[in-house]
Every structure is written in structure tokens, then in C-alpha cells.
Backbone as CSV, one residue per row, in Angstrom:
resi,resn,N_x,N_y,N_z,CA_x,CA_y,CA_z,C_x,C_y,C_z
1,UNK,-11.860,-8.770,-12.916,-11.743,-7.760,-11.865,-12.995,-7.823,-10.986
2,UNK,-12.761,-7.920,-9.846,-13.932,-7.703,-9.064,-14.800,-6.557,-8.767
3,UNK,-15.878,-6.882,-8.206,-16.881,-5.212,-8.301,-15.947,-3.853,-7.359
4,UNK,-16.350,-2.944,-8.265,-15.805,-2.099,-7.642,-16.596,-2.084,-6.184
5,UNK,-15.538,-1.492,-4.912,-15.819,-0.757,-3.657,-16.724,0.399,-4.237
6,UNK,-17.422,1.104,-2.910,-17.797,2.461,-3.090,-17.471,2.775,-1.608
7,UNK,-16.555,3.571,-1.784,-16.149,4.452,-0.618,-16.823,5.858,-0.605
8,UNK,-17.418,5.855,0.594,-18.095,7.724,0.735,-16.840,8.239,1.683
9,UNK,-16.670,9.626,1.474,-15.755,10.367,1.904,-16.815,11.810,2.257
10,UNK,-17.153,12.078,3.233,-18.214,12.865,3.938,-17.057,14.067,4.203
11,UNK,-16.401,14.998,4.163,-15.910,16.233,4.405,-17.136,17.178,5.176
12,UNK,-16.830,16.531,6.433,-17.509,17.306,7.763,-17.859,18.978,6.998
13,UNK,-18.815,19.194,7.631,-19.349,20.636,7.342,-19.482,21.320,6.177
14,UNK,-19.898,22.071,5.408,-20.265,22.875,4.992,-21.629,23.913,4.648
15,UNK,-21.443,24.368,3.396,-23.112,25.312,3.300,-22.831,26.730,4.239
16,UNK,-23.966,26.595,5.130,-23.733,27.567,6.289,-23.115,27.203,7.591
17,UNK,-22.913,26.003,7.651,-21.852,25.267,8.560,-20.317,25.499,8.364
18,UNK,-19.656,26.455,9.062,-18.288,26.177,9.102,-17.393,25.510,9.202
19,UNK,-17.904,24.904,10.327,-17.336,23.539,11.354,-16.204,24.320,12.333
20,UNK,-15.239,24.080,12.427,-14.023,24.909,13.664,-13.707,25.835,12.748
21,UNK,-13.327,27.359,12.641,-12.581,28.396,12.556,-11.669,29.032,13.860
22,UNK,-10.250,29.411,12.845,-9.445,29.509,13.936,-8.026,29.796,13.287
23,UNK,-7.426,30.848,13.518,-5.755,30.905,13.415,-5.767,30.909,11.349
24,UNK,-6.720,31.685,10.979,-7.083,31.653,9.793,-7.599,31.065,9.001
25,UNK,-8.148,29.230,9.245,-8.589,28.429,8.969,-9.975,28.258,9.195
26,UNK,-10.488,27.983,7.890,-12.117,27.080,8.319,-11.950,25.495,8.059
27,UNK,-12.587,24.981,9.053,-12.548,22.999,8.990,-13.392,23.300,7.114
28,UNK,-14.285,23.635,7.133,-15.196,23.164,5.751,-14.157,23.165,4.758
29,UNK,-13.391,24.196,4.481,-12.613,24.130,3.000,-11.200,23.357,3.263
30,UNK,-10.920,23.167,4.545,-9.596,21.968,4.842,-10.238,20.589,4.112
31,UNK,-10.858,20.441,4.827,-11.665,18.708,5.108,-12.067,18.909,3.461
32,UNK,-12.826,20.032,2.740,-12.713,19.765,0.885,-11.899,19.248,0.479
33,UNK,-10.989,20.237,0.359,-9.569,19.859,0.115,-8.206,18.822,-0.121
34,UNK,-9.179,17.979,1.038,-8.409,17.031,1.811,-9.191,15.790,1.168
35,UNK,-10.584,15.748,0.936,-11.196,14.834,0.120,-10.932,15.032,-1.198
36,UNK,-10.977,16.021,-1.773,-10.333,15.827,-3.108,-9.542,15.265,-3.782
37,UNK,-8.006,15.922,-2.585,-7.026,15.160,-2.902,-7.077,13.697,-2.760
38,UNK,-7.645,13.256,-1.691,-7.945,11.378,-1.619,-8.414,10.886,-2.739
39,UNK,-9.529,11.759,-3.241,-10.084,10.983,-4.304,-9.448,10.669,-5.484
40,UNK,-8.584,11.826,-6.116,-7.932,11.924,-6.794,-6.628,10.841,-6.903
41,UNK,-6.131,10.893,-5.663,-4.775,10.092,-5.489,-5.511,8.144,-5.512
42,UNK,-6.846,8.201,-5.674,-7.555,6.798,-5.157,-8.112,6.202,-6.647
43,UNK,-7.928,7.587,-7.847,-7.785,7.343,-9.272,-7.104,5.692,-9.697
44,UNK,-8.017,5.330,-10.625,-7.506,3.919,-10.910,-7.459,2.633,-9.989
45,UNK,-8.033,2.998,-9.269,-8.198,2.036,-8.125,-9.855,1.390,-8.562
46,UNK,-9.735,-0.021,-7.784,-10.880,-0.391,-8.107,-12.113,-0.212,-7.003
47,UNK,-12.182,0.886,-7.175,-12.888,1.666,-5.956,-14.110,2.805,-6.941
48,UNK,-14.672,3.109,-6.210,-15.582,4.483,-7.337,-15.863,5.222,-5.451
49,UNK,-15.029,6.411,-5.469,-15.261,7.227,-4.678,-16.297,7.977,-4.973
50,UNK,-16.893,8.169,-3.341,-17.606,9.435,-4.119,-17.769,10.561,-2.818
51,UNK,-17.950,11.643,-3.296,-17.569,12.592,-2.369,-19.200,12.879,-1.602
52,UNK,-19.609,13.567,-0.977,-21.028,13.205,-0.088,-21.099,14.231,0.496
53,UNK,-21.704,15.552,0.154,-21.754,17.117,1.060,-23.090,17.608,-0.124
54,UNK,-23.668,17.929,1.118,-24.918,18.568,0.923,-24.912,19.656,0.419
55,UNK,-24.054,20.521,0.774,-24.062,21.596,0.008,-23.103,22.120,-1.412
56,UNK,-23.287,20.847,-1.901,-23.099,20.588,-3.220,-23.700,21.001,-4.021
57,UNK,-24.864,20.433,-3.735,-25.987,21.224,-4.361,-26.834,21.883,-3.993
58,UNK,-26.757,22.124,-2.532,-27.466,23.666,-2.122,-26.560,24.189,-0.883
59,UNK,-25.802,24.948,-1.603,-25.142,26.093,-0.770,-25.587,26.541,0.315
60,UNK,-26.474,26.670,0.468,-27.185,27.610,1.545,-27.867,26.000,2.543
61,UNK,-27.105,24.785,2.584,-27.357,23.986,3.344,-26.976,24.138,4.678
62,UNK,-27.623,23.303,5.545,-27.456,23.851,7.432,-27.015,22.891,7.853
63,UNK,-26.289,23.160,8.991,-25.426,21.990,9.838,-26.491,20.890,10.005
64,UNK,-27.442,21.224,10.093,-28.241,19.564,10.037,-28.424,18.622,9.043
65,UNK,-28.380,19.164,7.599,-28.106,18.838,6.570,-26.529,18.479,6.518
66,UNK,-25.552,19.029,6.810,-24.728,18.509,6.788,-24.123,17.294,7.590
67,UNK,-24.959,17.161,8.604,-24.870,16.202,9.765,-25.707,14.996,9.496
68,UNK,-26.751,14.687,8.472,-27.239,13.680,8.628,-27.650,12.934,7.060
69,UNK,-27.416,14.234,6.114,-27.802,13.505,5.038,-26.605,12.402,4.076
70,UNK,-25.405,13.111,4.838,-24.277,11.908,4.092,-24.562,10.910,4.389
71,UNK,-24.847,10.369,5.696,-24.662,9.064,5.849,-25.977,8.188,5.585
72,UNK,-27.201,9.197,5.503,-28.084,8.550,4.647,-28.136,8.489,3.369
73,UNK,-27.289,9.256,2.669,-26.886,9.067,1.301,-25.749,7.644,1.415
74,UNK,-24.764,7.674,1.748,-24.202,6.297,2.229,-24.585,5.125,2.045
75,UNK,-25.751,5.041,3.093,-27.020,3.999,2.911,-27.551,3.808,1.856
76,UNK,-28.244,4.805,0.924,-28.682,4.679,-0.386,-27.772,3.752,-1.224
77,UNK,-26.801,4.386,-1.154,-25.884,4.062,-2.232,-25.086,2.720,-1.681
78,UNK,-25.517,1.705,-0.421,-24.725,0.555,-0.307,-23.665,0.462,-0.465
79,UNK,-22.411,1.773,0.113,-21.162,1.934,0.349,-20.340,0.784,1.027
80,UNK,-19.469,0.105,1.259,-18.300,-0.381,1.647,-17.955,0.040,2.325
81,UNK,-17.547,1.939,2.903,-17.150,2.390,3.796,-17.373,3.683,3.569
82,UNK,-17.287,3.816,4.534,-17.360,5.551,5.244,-16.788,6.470,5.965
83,UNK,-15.630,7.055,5.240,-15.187,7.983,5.922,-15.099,9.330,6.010
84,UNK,-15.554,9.814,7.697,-15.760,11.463,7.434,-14.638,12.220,7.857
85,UNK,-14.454,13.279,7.428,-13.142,14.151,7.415,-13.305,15.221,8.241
86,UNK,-12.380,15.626,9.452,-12.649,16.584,10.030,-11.289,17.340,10.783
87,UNK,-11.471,18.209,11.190,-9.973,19.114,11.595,-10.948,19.296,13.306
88,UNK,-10.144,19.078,13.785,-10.288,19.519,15.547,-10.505,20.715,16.490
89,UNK,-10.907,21.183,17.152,-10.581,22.629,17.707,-10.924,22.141,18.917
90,UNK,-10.280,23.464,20.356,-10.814,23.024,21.376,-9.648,23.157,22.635
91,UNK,-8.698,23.195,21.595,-7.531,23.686,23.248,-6.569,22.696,23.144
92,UNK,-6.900,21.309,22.386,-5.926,20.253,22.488,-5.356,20.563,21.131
93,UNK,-4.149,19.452,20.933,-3.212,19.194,19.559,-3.422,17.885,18.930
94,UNK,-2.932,17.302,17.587,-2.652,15.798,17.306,-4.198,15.450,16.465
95,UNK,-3.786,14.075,16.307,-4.335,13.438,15.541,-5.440,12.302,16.235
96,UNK,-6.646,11.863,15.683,-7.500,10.933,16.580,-8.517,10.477,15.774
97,UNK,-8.599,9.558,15.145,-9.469,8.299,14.608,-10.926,7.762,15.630
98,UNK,-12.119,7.707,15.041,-12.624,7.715,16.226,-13.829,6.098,15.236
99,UNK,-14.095,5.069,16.162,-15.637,4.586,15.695,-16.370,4.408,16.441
100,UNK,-17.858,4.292,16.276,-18.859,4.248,16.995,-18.857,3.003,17.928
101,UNK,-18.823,2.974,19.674,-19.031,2.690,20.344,-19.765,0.515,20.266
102,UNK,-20.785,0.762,19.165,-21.003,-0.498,18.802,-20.293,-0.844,17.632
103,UNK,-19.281,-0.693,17.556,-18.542,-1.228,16.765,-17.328,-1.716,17.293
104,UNK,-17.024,-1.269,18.174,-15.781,-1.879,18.922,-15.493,-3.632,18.826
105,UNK,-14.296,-3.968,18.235,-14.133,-5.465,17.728,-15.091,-5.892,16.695
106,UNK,-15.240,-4.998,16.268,-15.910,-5.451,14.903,-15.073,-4.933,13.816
107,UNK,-15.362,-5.270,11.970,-14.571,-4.549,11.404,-14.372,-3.513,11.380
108,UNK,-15.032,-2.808,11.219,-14.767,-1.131,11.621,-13.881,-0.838,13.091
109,UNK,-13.872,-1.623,13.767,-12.561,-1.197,14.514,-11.736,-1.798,14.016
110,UNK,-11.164,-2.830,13.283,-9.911,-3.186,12.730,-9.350,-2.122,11.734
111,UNK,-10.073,-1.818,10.814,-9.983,-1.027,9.962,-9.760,-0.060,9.972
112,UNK,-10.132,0.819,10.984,-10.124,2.008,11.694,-8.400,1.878,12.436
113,UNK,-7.923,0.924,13.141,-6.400,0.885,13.804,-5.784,0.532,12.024
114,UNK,-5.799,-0.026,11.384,-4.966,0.445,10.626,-4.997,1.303,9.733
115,UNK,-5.668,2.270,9.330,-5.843,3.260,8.710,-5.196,4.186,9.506
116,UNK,-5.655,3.999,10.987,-5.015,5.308,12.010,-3.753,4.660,11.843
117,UNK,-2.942,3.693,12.047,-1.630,3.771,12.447,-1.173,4.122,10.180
118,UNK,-1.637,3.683,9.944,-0.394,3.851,8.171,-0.621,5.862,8.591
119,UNK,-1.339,6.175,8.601,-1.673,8.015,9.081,-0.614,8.419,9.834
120,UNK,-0.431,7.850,10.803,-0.046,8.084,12.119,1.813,8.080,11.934
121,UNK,1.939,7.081,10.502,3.267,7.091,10.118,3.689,8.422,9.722
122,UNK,2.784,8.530,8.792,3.206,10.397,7.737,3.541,11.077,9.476
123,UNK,2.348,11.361,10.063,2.291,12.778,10.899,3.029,12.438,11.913
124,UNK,3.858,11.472,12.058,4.762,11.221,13.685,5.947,12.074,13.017
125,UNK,6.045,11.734,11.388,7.634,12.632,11.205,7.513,13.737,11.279
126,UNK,6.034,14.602,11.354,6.034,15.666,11.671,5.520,16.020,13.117
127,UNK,6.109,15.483,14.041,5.960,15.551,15.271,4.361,16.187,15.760
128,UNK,3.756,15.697,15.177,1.976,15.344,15.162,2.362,14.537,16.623
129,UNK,1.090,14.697,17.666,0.654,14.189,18.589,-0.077,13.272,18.244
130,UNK,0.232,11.680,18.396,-0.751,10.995,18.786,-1.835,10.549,19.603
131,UNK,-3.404,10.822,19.161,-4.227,11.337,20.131,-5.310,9.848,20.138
132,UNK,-4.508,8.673,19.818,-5.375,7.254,19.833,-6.133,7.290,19.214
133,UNK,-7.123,5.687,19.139,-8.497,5.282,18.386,-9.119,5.282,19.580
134,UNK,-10.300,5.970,19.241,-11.030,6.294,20.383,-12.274,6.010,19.758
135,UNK,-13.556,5.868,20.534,-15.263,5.660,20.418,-16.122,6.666,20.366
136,UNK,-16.518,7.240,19.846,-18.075,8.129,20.327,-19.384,7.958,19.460
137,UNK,-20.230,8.367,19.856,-21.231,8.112,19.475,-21.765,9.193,18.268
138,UNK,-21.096,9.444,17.717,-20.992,10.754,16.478,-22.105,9.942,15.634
139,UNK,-23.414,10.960,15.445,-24.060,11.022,14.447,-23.949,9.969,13.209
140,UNK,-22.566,10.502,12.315,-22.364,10.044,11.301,-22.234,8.408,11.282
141,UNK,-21.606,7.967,12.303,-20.819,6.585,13.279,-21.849,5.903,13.373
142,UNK,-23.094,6.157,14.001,-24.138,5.858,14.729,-25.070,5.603,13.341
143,UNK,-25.393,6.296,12.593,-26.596,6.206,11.351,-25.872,5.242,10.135
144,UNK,-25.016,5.192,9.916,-24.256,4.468,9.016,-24.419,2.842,8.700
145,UNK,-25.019,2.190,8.109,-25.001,0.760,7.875,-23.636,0.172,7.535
146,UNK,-22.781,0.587,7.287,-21.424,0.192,6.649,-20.412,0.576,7.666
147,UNK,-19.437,-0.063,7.748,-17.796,0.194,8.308,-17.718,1.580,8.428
148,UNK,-17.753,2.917,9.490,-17.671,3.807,9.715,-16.659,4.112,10.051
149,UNK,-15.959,5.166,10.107,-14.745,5.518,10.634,-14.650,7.345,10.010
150,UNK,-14.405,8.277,11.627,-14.196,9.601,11.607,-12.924,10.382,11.672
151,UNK,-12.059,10.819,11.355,-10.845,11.024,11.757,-10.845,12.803,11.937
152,UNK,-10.129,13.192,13.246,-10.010,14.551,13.122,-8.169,14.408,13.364
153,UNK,-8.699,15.789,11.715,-6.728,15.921,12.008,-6.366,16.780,12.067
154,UNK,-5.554,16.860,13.693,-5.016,17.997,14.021,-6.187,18.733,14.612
155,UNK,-5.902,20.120,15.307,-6.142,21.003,15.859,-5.778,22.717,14.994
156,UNK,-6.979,22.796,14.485,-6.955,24.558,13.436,-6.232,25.417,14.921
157,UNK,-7.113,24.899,16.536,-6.474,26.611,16.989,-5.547,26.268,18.036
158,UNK,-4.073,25.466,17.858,-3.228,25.013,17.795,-1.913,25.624,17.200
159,UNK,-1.541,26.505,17.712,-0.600,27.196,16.656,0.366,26.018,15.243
160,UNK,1.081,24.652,16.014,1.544,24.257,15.536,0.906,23.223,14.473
161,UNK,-0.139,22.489,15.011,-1.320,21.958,14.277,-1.643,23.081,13.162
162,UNK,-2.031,23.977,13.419,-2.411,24.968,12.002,-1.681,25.276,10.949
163,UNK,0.073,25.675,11.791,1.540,26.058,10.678,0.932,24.900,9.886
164,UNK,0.711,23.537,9.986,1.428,22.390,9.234,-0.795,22.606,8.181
165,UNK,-1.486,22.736,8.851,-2.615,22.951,8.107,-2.730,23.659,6.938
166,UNK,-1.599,24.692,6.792,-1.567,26.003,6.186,-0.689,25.955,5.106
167,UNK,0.005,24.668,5.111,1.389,24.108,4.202,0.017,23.088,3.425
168,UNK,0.153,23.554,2.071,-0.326,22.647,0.875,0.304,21.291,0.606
169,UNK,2.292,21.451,0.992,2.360,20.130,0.840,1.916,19.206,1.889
170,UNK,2.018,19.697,2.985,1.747,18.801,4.154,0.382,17.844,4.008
171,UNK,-0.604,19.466,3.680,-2.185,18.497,3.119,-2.081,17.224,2.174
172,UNK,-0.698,17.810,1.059,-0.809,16.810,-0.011,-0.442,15.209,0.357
173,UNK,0.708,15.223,1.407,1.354,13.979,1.880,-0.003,13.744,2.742
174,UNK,-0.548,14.612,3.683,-1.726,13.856,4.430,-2.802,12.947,3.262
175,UNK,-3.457,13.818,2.270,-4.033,13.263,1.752,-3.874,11.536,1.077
176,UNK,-2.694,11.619,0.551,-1.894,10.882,0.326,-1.333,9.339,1.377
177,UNK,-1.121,9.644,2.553,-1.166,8.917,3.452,-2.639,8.400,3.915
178,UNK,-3.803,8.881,4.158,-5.074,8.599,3.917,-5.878,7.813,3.201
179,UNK,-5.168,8.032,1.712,-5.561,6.891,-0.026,-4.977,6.159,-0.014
180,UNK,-3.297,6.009,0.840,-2.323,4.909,0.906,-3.184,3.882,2.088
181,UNK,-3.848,4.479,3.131,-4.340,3.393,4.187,-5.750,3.021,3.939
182,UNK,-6.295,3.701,2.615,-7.878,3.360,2.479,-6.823,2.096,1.305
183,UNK,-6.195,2.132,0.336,-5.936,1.382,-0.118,-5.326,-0.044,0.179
184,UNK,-4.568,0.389,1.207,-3.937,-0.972,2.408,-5.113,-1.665,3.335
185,UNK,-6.075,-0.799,3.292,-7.114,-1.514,4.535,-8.002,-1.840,3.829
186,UNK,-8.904,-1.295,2.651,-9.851,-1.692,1.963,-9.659,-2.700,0.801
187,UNK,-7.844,-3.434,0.473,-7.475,-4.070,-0.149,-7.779,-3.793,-1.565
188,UNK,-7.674,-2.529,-2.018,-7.944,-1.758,-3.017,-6.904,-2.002,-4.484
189,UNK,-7.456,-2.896,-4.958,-6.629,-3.024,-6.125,-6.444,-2.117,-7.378
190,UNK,-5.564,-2.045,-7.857,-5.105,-1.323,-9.168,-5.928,-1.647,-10.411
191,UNK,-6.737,-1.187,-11.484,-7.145,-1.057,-12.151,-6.909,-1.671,-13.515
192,UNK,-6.437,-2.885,-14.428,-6.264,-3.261,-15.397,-6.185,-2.243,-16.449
């Protein structure tokens, strides 16, 4: 068997960081949630996830802490990849995959279009907006030595984006569709 991957899974915000609230939702305990379930469903894989939030171990951590120490933890730990988890706010709807600007045609943009499109399968049957692979220069994107990739899903203050936020199974198939495209893209084999 070959060496395991280490995938970081960064769940945008927490501590004293909320991240978007809205329509009853906070991004921090979605985007938990939502890593959990990945990790879980990524069981037996020859992968060793690991989950990456600062206020893990100190609660009372600040959006700057939450903004910069994953992906220098990342680094420490000579990850394979990096992906951070986030829910949207802002007036728009849908779904949007994003990598850092110098990465464009590199792996992390390959990786990044197919992860977004196997995603993009689950949430089209739920008439999810497709909102493209797009670039920015996000913090996390930018500090990262490894294959980066950010995804925000959906829109919390979105009425219809939120109904489907607020449904456990929906999270569960998202999550699920997420471990299915880290497993299809990171060539993640099954466990002996």
C-alpha cells in the first residue's frame, strides 16, 4: 500500500469568529459539520484526514487565528491537499469552488474542476445554482504550499440555499459528494 495522503480540511471560522449568520444559520457549525461528515465518510481510505480549526483548542480563538493558522498548520504537517469549507452570504445563491490566482493551470486547478463538477452533480438535482471555478486571492489559497482549493456552498441568507442548509440529509449527501470527489480526484484508494 502506498503512503498514506494527508488531506487538511480547514472548516472556515470559528472560536469568536462566526463567519456568515443568517436565516438561522451560522457558517462555523455548518462548515463543522460538513467536515466531519467528510472525514468520516473518507474512513478507510488511504488517506489520514485531519481536521485543522484553531479553536479546537482554544475556544476563545479570533478570526485571525482562524484565518491563518490552518494553513500554516498545513505546511507543518506536509499535506497533499487542502481544503477549506465555507457557506456564502451576500445577496447571491449557488455553489462556487474557488483557487488562488497563481495556480491557475496548475494542479490545483485541475483538481479543483473536478472536485467542483463530481459536487456540482449532487447539487444540480437540487436545483443549486451553478456559480463556476473561479480565482481569488483568499488568505488560505495564497499561504498554502500544497494543492489548495476553497469551496463556498450555497448562500445561508438565501431563502432557498438555507431550506436545503437546514435539511441534515441534504448536508449528508453534500458531505458525501465532497469524499466521493476528494476520493475521485486525490485517487484515494481503499484500505486492505
Amino acid at each position: 500500500m502506498k503512503n498514506k495522503k494527508i488531506i487538511v480540511l480547514d472548516p472556515g471560522h470559528g472560536g469568536q469568529d462566526p463567519g456568515a449568520v443568517a436565516n438561522g444559520l451560522v457558517e462555523k457549525f455548518i462548515v463543522w459539520e460538513l467536515a466531519q461528515r467528510v472525514k468520516e465518510k473518507l474512513a478507510g481510505r488511504n488517506a489520514e484526514i485531519i481536521i485543522v480549526q484553531p479553536s479546537l483548542s482554544n475556544p476563545k480563538s479570533t478570526a485571525r487565528d482562524e484565518l491563518y493558522k490552518p494553513p500554516q498548520e498545513a505546511n507543518r504537517l506536509k499535506a497533499d491537499f487542502y481544503l477549506s469549507l465555507h457557506v456564502n452570504a451576500g445577496g447571491g445563491e449557488g455553489f462556487e469552488s474557488f483557487v488562488h490566482p497563481a495556480a491557475k493551470n496548475k494542479p490545483a486547478d485541475a483538481l479543483r474542476n473536478r472536485l467542483h463538477s463530481q459536487i456540482m452533480q449532487y447539487l444540480a438535482r437540487h436545483k443549486v445554482k451553478d456559480r463556476g471555478c473561479k480565482y481569488a486571492d483568499f488568505a488560505v489559497l495564497r499561504l498554502t504550499h500544497m494543492p489548495a482549493v476553497l469551496l463556498e456552498c450555497l448562500f445561508m441568507d438565501h431563502t432557498g440555499d438555507a431550506q436545503l442548509l437546514k435539511n441534515h440529509d441534504f448536508l449528508d449527501g453534500l458531505a458525501n459528494e465532497i469524499a466521493y470527489g476528494l476520493m475521485v480526484t486525490l485517487s484515494l484508494e481503499g484500505e486492505a
